[in-house]
N, C-alpha and C positions, 0 to 999 in steps of 0.2 A: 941397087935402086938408083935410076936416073936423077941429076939434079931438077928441080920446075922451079920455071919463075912465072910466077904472077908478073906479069906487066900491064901498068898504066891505071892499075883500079881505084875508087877512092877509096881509101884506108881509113878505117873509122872503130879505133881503140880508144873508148871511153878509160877504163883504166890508165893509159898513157898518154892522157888527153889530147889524142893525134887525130886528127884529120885532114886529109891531105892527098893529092893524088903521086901515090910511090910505088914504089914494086918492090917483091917479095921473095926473096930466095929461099926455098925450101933444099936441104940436104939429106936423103935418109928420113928421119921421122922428127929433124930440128930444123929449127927455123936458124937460119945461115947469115941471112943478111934484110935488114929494110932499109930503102933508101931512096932518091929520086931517079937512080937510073941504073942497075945493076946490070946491063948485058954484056957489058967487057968481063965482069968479076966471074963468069959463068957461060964460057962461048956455044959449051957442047950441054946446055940445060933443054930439057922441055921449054917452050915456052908460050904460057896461056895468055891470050889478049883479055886483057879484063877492062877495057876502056868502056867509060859509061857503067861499071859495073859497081859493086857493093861488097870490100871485101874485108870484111870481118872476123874477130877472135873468133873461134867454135862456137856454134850457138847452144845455150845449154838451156833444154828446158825442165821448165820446177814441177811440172805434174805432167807423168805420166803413170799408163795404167799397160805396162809388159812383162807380168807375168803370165804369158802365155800356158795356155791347155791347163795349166792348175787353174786358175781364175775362173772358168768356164772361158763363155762369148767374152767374157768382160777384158781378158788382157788380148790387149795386141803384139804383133810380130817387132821388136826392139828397131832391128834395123827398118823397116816398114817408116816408122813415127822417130826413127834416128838420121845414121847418114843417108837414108835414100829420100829421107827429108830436107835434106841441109842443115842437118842440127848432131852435134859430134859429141855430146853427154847429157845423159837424161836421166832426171831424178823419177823412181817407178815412188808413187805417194799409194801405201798402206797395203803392195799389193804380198810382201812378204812378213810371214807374222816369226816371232821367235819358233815355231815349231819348223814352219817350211823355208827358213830362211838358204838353210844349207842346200836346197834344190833351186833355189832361187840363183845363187850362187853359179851353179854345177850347169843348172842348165839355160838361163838367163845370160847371167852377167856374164861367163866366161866365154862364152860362143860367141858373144855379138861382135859383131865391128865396130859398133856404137858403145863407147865407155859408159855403163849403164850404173845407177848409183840407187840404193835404200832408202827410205824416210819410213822405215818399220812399222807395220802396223802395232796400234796398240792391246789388240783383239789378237786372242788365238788364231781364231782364224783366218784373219787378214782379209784381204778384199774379196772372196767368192763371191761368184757373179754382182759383184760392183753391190756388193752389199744390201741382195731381193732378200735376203731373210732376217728382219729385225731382231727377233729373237735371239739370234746369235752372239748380237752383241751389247746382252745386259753385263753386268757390273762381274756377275760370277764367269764369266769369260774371259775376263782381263786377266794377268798374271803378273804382276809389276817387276817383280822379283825375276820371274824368267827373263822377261823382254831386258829389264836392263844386262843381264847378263851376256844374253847374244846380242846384244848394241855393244856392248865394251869389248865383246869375245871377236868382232869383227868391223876396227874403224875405218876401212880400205874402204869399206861397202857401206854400214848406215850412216848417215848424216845427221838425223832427224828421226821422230818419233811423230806419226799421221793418228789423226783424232777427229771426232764429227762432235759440235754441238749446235744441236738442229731439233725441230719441234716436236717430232717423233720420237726421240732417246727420251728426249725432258719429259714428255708424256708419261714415256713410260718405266726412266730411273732418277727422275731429278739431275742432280748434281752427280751424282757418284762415278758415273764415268770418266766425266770430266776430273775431276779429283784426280781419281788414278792416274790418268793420261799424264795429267801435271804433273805429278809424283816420277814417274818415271823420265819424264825427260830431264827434270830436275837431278834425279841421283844418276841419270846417263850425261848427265852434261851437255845433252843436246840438245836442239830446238825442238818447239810443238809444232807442227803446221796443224790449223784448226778448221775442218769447212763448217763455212755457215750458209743458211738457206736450206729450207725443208730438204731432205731424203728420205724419211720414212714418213707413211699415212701414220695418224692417231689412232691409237687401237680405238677396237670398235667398241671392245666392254672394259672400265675400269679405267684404270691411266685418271690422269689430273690435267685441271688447265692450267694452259702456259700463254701466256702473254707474249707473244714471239719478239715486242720491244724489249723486255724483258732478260732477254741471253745473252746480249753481247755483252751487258754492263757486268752481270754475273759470271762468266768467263774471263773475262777480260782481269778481273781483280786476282783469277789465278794465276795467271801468266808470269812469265818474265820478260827482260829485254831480250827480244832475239828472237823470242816467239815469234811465229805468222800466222797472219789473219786473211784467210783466202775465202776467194770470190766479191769482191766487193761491189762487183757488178752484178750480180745476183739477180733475178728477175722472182726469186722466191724471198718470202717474210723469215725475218730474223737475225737480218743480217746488220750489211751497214744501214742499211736505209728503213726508219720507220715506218710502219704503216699509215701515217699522215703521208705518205711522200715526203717528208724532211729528212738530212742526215742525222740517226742516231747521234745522243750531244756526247758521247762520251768518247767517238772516235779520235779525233783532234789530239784528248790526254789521253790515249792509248798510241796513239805515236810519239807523244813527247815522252812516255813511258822507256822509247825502245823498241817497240811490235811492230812487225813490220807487216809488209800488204803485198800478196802475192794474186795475181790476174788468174786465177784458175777458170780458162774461158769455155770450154767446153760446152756441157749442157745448159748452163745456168747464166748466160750473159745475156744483157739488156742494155741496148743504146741508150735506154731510156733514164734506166739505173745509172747506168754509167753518167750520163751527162750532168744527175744530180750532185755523183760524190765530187767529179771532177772540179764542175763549180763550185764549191764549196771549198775547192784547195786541198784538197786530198788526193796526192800523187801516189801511185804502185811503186813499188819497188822492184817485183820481179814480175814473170810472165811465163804460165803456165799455158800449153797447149790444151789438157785436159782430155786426150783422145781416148775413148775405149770401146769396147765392139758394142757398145747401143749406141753411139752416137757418131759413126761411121759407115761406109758400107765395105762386110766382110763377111764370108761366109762363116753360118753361125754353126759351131759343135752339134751336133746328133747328142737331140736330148736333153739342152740347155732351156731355161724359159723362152717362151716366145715371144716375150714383150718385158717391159723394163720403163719404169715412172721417168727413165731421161727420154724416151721417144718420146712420150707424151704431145708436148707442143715443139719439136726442138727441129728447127731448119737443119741441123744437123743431119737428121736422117736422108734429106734429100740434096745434100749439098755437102761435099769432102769440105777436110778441114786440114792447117797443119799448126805449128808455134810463126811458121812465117807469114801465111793468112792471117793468123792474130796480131800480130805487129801490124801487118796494112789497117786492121783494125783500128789499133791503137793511135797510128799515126793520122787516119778517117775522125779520130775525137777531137784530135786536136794536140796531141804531147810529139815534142819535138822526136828529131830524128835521133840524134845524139841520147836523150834519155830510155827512147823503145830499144835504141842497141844496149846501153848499161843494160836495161831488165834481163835483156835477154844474154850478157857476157859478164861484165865486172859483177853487178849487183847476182846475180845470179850463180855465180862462184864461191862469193860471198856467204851466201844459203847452205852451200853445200859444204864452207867449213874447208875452203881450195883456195883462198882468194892468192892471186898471181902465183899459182900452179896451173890454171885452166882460164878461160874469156879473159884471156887477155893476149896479146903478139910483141914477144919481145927475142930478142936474139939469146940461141941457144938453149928457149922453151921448146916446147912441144909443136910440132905443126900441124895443129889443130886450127882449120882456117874455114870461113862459110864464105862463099862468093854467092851472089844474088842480085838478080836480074831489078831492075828500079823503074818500072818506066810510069808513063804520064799518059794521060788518058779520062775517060769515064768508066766507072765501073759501079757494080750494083754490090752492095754488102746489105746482109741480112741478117738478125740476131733470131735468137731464142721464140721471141713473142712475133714474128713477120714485121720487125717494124725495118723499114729500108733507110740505107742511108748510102748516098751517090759520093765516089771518091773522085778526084782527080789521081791518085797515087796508090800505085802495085808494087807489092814488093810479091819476090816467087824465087825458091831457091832455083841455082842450076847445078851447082855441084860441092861436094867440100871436100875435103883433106882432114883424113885420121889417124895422126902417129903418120904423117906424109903420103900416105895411101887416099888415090883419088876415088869417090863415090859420087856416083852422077844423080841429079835429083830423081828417080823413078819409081818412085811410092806408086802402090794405088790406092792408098789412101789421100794422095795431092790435089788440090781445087782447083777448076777449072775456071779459071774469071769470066764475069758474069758482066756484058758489055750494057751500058747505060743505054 
């Protein structure tokens, strides 16, 4: 394998508090050398012009949904929402349960090109079709006992233990899900990731009322430090943001706790949401894509349903999406550049229980690198609810390096920017 150098890009490793325009020696599948001018050290190297460019530890994102054809529509293709995205490890959130983990494995994570990583669901059956049958996942569906056993039986692969408490479970089992879910990540030693914001309707006969202010304070006393707290942009009830429009008061001591806040942008994000928690001083941590085939466009399995409560109102359907789109996002609110790169490298390594094994660039680590095109302009961003917000700033992957193996950004699931 030819030596490449990255030349002239700016380099921006949050973990190694570098920012700086250097060049990159990649050797094999390690990273060889950083430094301000590397082409003597490497005469007969590939060499990429990255000037003006964006070049970054791997970008690792915290929610995806690829476990393909077992999931139904709901999982997509690893490399698709991986390196043909510019992003080189991606956590799949609840799409492998203790039953099908070992397929998950065998036919997921081992084929891809994209280092693909577990956050186990806590349901037998794991994510089918992105979780249309509520039923599925009451209380006598958990297994506590199993799941910790395949979380311990394979720590290469889960990181994490994926959990819902949202207005539709509470309806219709209280607390007891939630429970278990604790219970397990506690005796796996791993974190919770929690979504909040409706996913299931209320049944129509029986079930209790839930006060959707009501779930975060009660979850929240289960948790530990370390746990996360996803979707904080949420454009549905239950989450961070009360039904007054105020931030939930107990978010604040749920970070001083330790819990952390993961951007799970996908169906459920709201400029609008978002602009409440942000003002209030409640920064993310990490930064989830959230892709899955209802809220993409991909041809759907022969046989799957035909609809799914994320199309409902979600610009998603008519507008592709990636974790790179989400960042221009992020960086469209207002959070500097330096912190959307942590979510999406150091702090998001971090999650996955990797920290300075992966998002980060250091000699004789991995070369796992995201280069990404930065430019300046207008553009039209769109969330969840059609509310518009005009950017001056694009970010768009163009290619990354995996284990030193180049991947050019050519998803069809990539967005097309949308000129102001």
């Amino acid at each position: 394998m030819p030596q490449i150098l990255l030349k002239g890009g700016r380099v921006i490793d949050p973990a190694a508090a570098l920012d700086a325009t250097l060049d990159i020696l990649v050797d094999g599948n390690t990273i060889a050398a950083i430094g301000p001018d590397l082409a003597a050290q490497a005469p007969f190297a590939d060499v990429i012009d990255c000037a003006g460019q964006l070049v970054l530890p791997g970008l690792i994102d915290t929610h995806g949904h690829v476990y393909q054809y077992v999931t139904g529509r709901f999982g997509l293709n690893a490399d698709h929402c991986g390196v043909q995205s510019g992003v080189t490890t991606i956590i799949d959130q609840g799409g492998a349960s203790c039953i099908t983990l070992p397929g998950f494995r065998r036919f997921v994570a081992e084929p891809a090109a994209t280092r693909v990583l577990s956050y186990i669901s806590a349901y037998l059956v794991g994510g089918l079709e992105g979780h249309y049958y509520p039923d599925l996942y009451n209380p006598a569906c958990l297994d506590a006992a199993a799941t910790v056993k395949s979380a311990l039986a394979n720590p290469d692969l889960v990181k994490g233990v994926k959990a819902h408490a949202e207005i539709g479970g509470f309806a219709r089992w209280g607390l007891d899900v939630m429970r278990i879910a604790s219970r397990i990540g506690r005796d796996a030693a791993l974190p919770v990731y929690i979504h909040f914001g409706q996913l299931w309707p209320k049944p129509e006969q029986g079930g209790r009322e839930v006060n959707p202010d009501s779930i975060f304070n009660q979850v929240v006393d289960m948790l530990k430090p370390g746990d996360i707290l996803a979707h904080p942009f949420s454009r549905h009830p239950g989450g961070f943001v009360e039904e007054n429009g105020r931030l939930h008061p107990l978010v604040h001591e749920a970070v001083a706790r330790g819990l952390k806040i993961d951007v799970g942008h996908g169906s459920h994000f709201s400029f609008k949401t978002a602009r409440i928690v942000l003002d209030a001083g409640v920064i993310p941590d990490t930064l989830g894509a959230d892709m899955h085939g209802y809220n993409t466009h991909v041809p759907a399995p022969a046989g799957t349903p035909d609809s799914h409560p994320d199309e409902e109102h979600s610009f998603l359907g008519r507008t592709q999406f990636s974790l790179v789109s989400a960042m221009s996002s992020m960086l469209a609110l207002g959070l500097p550049l330096n912190h959307v790169v942590a979510m999406a490298t150091a702090n998001a390594a971090r999650m996955a229980g990797m920290e300075g094994e992966i998002g980060t660039l250091k000699v004789g680590g991995a070369a796992d690198i995201s280069v990404l095109d930065d430019r300046r302009g207008r553009w039209v961003l769109e969330d969840n609810e059609g509310t518009q917000l005009v950017t001056d700033r694009m970010l768009s992957p163009l290619f990354c390096l995996r284990d030193g193996i180049r991947h050019d950004a050519t998803s069809p699931t990539l967005p097309l920017a949308r000129a102001a």
